[in-house]
VOBA-1610 file (N, C-alpha, C; in pm, whole numbers, padded with zeros to 5 digits, always signed):
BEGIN
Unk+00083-00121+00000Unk+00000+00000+00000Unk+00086+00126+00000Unk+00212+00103+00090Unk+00276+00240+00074Unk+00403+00277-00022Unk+00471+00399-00065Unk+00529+00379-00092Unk+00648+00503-00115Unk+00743+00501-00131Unk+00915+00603-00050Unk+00844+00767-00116Unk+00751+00779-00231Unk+00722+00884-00270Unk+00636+00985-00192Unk+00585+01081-00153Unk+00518+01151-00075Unk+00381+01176-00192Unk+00277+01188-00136Unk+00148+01180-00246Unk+00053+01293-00184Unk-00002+01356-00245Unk-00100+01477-00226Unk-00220+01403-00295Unk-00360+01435-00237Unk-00484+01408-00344Unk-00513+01546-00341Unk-00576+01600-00459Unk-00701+01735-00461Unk-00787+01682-00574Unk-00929+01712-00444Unk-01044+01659-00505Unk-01152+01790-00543Unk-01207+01780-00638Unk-01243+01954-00654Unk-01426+01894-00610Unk-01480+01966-00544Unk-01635+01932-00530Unk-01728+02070-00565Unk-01806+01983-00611Unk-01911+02058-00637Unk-02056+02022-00641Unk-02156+02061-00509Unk-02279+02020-00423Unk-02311+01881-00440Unk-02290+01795-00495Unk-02321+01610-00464Unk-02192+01562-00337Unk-02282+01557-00208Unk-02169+01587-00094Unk-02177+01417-00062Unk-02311+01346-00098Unk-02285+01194-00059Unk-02208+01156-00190Unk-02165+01185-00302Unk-02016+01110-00363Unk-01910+01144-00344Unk-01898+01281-00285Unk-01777+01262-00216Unk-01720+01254-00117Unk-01824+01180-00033Unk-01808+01144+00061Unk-01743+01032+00061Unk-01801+00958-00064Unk-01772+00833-00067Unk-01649+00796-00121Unk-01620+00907-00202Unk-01480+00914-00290Unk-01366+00941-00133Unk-01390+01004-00063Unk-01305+01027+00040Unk-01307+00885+00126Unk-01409+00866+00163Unk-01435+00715+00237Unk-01334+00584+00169Unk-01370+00555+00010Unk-01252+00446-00038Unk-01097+00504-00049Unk-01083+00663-00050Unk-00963+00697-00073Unk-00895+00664+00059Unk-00919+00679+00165Unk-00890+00656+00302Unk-00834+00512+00321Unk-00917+00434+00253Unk-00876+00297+00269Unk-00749+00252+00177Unk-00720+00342+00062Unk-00635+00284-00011Unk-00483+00392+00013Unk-00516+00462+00106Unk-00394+00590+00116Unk-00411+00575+00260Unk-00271+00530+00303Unk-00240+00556+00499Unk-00224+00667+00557Unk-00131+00785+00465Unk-00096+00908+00552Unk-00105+01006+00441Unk-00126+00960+00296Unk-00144+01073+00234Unk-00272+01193+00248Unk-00206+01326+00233Unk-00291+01433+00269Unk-00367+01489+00202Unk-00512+01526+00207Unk-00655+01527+00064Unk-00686+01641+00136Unk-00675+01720-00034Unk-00716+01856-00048Unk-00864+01836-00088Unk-01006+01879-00030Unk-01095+01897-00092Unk-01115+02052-00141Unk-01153+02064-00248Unk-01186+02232-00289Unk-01361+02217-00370Unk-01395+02295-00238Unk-01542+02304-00222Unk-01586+02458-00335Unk-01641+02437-00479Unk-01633+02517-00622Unk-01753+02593-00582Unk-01805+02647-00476Unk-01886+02766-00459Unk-01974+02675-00450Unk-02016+02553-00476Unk-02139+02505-00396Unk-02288+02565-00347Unk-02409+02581-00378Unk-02478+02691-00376Unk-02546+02645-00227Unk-02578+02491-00229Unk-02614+02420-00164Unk-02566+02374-00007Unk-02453+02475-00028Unk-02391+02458+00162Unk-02302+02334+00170Unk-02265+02232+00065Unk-02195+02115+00083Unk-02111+02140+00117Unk-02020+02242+00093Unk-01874+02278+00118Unk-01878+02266+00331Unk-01963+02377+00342Unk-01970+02378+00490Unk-01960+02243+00529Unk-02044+02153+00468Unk-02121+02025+00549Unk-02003+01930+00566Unk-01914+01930+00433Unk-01781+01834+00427Unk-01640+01934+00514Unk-01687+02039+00559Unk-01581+02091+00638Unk-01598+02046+00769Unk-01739+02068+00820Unk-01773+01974+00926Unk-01760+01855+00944Unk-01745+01774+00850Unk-01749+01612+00869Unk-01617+01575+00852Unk-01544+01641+00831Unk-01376+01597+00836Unk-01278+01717+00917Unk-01362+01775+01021Unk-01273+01891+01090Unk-01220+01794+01165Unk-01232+01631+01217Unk-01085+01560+01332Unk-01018+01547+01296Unk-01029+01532+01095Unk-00953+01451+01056Unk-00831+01537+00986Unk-00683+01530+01076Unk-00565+01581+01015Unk-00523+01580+00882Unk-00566+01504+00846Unk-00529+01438+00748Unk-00579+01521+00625Unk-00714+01583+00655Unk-00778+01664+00536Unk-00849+01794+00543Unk-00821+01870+00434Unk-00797+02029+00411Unk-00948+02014+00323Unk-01039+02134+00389Unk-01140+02161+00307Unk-01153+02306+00280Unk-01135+02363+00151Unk-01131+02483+00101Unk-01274+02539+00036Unk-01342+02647+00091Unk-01402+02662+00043Unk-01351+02817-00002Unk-01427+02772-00196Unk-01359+02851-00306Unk-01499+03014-00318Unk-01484+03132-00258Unk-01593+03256-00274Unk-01672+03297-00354Unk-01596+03176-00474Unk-01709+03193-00608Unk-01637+03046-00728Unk-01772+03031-00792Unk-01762+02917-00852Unk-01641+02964-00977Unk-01516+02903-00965Unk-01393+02924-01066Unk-01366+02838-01178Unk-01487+02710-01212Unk-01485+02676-01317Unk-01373+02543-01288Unk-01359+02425-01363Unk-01317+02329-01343Unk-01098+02356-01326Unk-01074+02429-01443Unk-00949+02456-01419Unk-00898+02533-01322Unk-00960+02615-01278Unk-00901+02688-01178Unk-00959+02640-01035Unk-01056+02577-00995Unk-01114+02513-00921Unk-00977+02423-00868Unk-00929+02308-00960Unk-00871+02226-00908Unk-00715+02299-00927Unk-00691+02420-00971Unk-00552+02448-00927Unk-00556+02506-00814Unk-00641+02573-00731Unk-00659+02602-00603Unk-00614+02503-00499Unk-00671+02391-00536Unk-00597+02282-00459Unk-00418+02256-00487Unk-00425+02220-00653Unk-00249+02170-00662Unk-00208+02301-00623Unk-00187+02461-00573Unk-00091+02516-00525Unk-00089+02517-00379Unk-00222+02467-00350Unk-00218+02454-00184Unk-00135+02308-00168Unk-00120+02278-00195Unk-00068+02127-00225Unk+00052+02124-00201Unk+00083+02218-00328Unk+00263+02224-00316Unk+00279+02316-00246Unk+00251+02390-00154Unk+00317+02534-00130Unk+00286+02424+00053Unk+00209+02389+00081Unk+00202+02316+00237Unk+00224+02183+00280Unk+00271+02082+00147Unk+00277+01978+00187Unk+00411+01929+00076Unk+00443+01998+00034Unk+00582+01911-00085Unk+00586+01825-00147Unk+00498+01793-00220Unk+00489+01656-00211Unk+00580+01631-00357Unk+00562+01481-00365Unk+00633+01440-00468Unk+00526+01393-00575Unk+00435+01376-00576Unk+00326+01368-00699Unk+00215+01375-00613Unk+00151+01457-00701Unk+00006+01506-00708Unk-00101+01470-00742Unk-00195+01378-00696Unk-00330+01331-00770Unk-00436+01452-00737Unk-00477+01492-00911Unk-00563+01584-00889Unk-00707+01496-00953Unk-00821+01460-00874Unk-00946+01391-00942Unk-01071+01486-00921Unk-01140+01399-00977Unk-01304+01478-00973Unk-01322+01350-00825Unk-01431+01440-00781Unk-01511+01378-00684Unk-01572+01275-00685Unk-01615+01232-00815Unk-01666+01107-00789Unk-01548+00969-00917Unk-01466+01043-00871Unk-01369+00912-00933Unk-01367+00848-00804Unk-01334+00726-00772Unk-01352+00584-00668Unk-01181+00560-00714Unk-01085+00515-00609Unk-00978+00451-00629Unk-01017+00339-00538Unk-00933+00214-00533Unk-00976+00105-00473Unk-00891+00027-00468Unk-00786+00047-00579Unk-00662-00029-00561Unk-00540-00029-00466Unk-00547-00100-00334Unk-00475-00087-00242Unk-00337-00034-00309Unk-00264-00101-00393Unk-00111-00087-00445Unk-00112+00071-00516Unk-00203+00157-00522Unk-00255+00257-00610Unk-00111+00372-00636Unk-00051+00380-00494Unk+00046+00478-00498Unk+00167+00467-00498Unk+00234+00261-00496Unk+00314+00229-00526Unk+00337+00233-00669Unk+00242+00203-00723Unk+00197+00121-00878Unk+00231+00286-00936Unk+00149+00386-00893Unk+00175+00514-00992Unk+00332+00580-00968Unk+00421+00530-00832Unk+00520+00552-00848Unk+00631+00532-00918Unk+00582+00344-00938Unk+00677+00260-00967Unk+00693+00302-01175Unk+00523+00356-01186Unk+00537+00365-01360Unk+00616+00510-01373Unk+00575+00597-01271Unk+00636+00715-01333Unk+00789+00718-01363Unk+00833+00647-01246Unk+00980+00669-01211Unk+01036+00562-01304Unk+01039+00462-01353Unk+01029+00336-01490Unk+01030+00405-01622Unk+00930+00501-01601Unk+00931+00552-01765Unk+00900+00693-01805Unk+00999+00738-01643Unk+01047+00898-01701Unk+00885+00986-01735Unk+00813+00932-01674Unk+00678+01058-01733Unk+00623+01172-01586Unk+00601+01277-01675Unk+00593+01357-01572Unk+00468+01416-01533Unk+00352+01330-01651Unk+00209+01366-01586Unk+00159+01248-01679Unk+00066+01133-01558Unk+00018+01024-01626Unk-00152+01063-01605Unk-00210+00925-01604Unk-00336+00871-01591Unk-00372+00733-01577Unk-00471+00687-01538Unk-00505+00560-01494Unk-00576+00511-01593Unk-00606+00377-01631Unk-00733+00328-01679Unk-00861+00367-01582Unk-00920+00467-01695Unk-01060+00520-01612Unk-01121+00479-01667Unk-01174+00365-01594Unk-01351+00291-01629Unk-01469+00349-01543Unk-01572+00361-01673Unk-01712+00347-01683Unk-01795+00321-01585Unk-01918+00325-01538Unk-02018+00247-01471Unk-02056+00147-01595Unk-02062+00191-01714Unk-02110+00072-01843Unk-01994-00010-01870Unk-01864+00004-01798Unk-01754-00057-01828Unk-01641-00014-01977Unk-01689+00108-02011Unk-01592+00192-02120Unk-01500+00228-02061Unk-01370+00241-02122Unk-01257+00290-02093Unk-01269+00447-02104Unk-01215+00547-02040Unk-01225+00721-02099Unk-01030+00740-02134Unk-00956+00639-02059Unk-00834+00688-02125Unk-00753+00581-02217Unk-00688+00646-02332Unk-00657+00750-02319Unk-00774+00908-02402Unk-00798+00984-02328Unk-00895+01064-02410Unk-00863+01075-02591Unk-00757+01105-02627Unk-00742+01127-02736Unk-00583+01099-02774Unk-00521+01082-02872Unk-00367+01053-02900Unk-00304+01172-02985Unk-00374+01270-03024Unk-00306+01381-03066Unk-00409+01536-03068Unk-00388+01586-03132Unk-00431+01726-03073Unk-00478+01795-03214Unk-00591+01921-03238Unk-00601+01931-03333Unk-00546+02025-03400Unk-00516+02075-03519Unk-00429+02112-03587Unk-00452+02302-03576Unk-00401+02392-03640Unk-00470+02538-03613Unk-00589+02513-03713Unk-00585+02469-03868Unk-00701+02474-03941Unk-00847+02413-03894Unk-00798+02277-03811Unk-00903+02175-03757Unk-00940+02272-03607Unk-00897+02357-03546Unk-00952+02420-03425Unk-01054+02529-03526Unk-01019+02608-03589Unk-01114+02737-03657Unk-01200+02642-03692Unk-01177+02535-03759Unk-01350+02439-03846Unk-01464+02445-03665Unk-01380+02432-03562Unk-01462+02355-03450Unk-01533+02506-03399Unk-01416+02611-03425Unk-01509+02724-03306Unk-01603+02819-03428Unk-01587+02795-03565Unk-01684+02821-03645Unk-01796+02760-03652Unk-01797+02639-03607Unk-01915+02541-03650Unk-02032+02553-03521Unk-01916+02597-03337Unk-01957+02619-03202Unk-02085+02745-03264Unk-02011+02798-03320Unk-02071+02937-03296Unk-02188+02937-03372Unk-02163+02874-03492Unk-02306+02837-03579Unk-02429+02738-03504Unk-02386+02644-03400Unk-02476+02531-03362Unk-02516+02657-03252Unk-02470+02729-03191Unk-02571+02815-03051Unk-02637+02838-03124Unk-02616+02933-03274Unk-02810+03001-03288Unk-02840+02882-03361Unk-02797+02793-03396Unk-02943+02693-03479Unk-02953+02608-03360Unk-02967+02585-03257Unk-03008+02496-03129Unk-03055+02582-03020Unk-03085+02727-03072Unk-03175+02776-03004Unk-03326+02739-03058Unk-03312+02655-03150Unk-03459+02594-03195Unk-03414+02464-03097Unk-03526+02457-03031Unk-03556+02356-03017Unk-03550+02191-03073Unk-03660+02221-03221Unk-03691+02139-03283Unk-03550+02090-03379Unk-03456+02154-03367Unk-03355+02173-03456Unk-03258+02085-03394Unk-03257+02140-03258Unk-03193+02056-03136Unk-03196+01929-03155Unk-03310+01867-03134Unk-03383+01766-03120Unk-03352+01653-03213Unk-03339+01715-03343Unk-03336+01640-03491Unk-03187+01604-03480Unk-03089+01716-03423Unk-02904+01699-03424Unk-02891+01612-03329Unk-02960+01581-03205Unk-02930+01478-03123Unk-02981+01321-03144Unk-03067+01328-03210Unk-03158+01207-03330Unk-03045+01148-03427Unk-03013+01251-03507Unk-02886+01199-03606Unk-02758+01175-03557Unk-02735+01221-03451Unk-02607+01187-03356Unk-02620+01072-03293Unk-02702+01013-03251Unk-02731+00876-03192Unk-02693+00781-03307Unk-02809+00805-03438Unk-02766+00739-03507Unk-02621+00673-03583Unk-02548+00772-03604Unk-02412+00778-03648Unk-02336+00724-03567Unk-02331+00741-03414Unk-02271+00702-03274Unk-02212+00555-03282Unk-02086+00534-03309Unk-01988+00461-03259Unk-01949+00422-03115Unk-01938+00327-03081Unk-01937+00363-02927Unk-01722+00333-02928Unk-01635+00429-02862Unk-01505+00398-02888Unk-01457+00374-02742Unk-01366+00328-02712Unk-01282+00285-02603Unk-01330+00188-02519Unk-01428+00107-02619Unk-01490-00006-02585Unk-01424-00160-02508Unk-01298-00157-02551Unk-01197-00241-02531Unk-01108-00230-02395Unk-01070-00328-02360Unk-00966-00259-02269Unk-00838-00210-02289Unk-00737-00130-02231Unk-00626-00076-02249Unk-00564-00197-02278Unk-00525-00196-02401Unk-00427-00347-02417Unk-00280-00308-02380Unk-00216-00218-02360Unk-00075-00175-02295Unk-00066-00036-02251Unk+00024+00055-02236Unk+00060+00129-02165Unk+00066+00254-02297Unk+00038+00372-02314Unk+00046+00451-02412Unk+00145+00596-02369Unk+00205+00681-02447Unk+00293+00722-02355Unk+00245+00851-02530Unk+00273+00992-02447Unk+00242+01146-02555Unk+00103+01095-02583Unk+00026+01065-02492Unk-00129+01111-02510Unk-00240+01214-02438Unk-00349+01234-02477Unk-00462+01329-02444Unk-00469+01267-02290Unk-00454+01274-02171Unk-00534+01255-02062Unk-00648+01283-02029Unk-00743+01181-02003Unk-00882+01227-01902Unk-00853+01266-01815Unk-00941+01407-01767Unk-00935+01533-01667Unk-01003+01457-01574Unk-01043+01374-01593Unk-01103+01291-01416Unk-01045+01274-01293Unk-00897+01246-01372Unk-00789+01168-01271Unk-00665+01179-01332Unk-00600+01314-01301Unk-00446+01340-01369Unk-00357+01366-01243Unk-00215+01313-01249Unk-00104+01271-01161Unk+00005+01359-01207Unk+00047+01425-01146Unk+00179+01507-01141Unk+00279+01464-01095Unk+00399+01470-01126Unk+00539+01426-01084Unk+00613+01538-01075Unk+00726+01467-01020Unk+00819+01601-00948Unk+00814+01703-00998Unk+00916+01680-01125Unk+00904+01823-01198Unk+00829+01881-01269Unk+00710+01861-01279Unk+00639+01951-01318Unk+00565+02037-01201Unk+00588+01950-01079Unk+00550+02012-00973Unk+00649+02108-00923Unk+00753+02090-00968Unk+00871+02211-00927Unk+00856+02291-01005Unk+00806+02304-01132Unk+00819+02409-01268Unk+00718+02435-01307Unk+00589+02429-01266Unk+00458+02465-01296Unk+00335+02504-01132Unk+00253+02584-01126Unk+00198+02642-01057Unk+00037+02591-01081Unk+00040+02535-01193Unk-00114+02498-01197Unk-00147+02361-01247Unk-00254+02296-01202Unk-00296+02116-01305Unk-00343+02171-01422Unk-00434+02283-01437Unk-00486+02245-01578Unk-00449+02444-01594Unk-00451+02454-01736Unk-00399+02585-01794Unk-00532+02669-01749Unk-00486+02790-01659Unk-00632+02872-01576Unk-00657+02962-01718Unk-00650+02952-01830Unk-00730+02984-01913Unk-00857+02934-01965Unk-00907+02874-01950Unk-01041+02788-01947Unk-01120+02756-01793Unk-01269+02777-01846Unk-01346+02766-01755Unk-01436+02618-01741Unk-01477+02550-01846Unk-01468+02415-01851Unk-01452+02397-01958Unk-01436+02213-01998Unk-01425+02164-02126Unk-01310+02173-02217Unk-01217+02099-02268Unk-01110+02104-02332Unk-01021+02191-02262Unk-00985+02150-02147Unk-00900+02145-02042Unk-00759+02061-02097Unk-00796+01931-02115Unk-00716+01784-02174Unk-00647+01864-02289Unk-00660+01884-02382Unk-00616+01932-02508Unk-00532+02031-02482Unk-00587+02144-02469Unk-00534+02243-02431Unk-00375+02213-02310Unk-00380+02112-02230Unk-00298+02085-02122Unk-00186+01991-02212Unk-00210+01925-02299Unk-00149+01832-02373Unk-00080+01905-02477Unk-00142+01998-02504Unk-00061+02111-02636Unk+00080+02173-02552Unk+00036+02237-02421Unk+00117+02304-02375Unk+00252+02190-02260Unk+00179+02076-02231Unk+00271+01988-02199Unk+00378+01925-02337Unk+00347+01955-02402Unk+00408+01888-02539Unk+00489+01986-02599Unk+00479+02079-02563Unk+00552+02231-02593Unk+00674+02265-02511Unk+00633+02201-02353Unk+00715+02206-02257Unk+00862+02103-02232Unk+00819+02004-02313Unk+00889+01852-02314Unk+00847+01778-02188Unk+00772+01786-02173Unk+00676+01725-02056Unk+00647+01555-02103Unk+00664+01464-02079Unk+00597+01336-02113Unk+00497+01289-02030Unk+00369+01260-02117Unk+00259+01198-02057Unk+00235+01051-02091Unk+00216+00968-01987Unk+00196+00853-01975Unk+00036+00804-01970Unk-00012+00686-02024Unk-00128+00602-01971Unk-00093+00433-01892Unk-00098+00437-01774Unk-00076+00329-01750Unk-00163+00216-01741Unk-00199+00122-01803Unk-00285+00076-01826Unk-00325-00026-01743Unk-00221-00054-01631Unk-00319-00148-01506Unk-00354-00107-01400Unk-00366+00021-01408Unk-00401+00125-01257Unk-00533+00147-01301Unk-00621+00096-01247Unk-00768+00129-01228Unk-00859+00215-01151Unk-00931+00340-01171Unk-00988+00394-01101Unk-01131+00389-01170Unk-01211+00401-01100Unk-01378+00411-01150Unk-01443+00571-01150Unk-01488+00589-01241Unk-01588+00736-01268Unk-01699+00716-01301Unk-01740+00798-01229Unk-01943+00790-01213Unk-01981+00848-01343Unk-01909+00989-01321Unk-01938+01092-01436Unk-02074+01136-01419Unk-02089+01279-01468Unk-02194+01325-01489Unk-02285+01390-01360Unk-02161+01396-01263Unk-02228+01424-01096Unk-02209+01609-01057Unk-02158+01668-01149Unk-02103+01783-01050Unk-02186+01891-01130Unk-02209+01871-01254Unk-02282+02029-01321Unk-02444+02002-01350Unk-02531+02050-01282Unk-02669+01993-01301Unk-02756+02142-01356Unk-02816+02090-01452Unk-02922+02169-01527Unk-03076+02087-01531Unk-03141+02181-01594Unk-03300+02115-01594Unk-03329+02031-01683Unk-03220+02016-01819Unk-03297+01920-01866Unk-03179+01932-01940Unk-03155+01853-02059Unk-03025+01780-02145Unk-02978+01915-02227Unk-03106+02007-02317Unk-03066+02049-02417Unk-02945+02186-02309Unk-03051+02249-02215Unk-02907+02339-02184Unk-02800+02288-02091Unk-02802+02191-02077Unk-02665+02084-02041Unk-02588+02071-02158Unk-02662+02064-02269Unk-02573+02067-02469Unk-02491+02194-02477Unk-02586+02294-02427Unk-02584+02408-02530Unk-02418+02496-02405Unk-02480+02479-02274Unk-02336+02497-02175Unk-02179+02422-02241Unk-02258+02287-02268Unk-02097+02243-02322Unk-02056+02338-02401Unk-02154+02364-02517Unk-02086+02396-02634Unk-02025+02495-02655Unk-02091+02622-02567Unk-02075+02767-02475Unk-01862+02741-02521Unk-01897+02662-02361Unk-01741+02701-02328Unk-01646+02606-02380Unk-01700+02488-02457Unk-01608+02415-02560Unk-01526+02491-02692Unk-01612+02577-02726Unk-01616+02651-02802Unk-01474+02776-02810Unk-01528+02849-02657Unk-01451+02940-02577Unk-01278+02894-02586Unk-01303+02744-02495Unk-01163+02645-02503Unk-01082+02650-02622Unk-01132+02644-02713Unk-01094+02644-02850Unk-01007+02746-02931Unk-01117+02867-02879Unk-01055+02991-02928Unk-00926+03058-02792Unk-00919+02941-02681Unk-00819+03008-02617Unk-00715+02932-02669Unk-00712+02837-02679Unk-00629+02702-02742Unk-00535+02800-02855Unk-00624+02826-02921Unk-00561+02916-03102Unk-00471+03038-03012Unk-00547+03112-02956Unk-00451+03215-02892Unk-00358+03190-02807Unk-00320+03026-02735Unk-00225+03019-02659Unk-00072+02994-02780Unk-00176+02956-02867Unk-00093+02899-02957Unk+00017+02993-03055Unk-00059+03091-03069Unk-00047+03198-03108Unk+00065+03311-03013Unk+00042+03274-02897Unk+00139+03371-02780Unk+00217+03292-02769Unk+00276+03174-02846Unk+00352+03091-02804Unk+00396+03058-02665Unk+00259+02994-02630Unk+00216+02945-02475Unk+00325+03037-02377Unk+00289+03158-02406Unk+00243+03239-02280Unk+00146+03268-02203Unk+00120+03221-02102Unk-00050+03220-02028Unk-00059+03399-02030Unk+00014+03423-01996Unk+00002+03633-01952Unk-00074+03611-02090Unk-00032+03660-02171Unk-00102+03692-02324Unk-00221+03670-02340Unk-00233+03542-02329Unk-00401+03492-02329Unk-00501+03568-02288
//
């Protein structure tokens, strides 16, 4: 279970306080002395309070509550600088709240791959409740021509999916077409890929030479991409290790009234992501610029 590396968790929450409760409950069992950052994302619902109360004996864990909702990237860098600036650690697990770890060996196993194969920000096999794989998210990144096709097309689908009926018909033909991918299991270990933002691991040096998990230019959505452009810029190597298992619920932390403006939010700030992506690209990943 243990192992010579020092380990930080930051878990970013946001108002579903019984999953992460529960996410804290199995993390406990699979981590002896490592120290869990929760960062409570403005919560409207008082959860933040409720999980500050329910873990004030416990030394072991830091509950931050954030004065206003900062959006998924900056949400969870609130935690990785509290992280590094009070506890030193030697790698960083930054997850969503309702990722589940369970694998007793969890922090030997992510030591033993990082330090084996030189990578300085991995990921786990993240399975499904349907049993899909989510990593690795993607194996390369899209091009400057292939980003303008995406935030031209963003900008065209807000006003035609302010119809309704229009809506309706694009999510009809999208089913249809629907491939289902990462159906398989990780058949080996993948190394310069897209990471799922569920459950990303920091190593030394990037923890010595960087201040944030995900680039605080984005507010959600294409976080991964954007982090993979500028890790790949950096000489940063990203790993997938493919027998470290963690479980994701998904779909627990951003709640709307009904699907279509749950669509139309993605597309909002997918969109946004996109056009920061081009301009980081463009400042030759200078965050100031952006």
């Amino acid at each position: 279970m243990g192992s010579d590396y020092k380990f930080c968790y930051v878990i970013l929450h946001y108002q579903n306080v019984d999953v992460t409760k529960e996410c804290i409950k199995k993390l406990i069992k699979t981590s002896e002395v490592s120290p869990i950052i929760i960062v409570d994302n403005h919560s409207p619902n008082g959860s933040g309070e409720e999980l500050k109360m329910n873990f004030q004996t416990n030394p072991r864990i830091k509950v931050i509550i954030s004065e206003k909702n900062e959006g998924f990237a900056k949400g969870n860098n609130i935690g990785f600088v509290y992280a590094k600036e009070n506890y030193h650690p030697d790698i960083i697990v930054v997850m969503n709240s309702d990722v589940f770890i369970e694998q007793n060996s969890f922090e030997s196993d992510i030591a033993g791959f990082m330090a084996k194969n030189k990578v300085d920000v991995c990921g786990p096999d993240v399975i499904t409740p349907d049993g899909g794989h989510q990593n690795p998210l993607a194996r390369s990144v899209l091009s400057d021509k292939q980003i303008k096709k995406e935030i031209t097309s963003g900008h065209l689908k807000q006003v035609i999916f302010k119809s309704n009926l229009l809506y309706k018909l694009h999510i009809y033909l999208k089913k249809k077409r629907r491939k289902d991918i990462n159906e398989d299991l990780p058949a080996h270990d993948e190394y310069d890929c897209v990471l799922h933002g569920s459950c990303m691991i920091y190593g030394k040096r990037y923890i010595k030479n960087e201040d944030f998990a995900f680039l605080p230019i984005t507010f959600m959505y294409g976080e991964e991409a954007i982090l993979f452009d500028y890790l790949r810029h950096k000489s940063y190597k990203t790993g997938l290790a493919s027998e470290i298992k963690v479980y994701h619920l998904g779909g627990n932390s951003t709640q709307f009234d009904d699907d279509r403006s749950r669509y139309m939010f993605k597309l909002k700030n997918i969109t946004s992501s996109y056009e920061k992506q081009l301009k980081l690209r463009n400042a030759k990943y200078d965050i100031e610029k952006v």
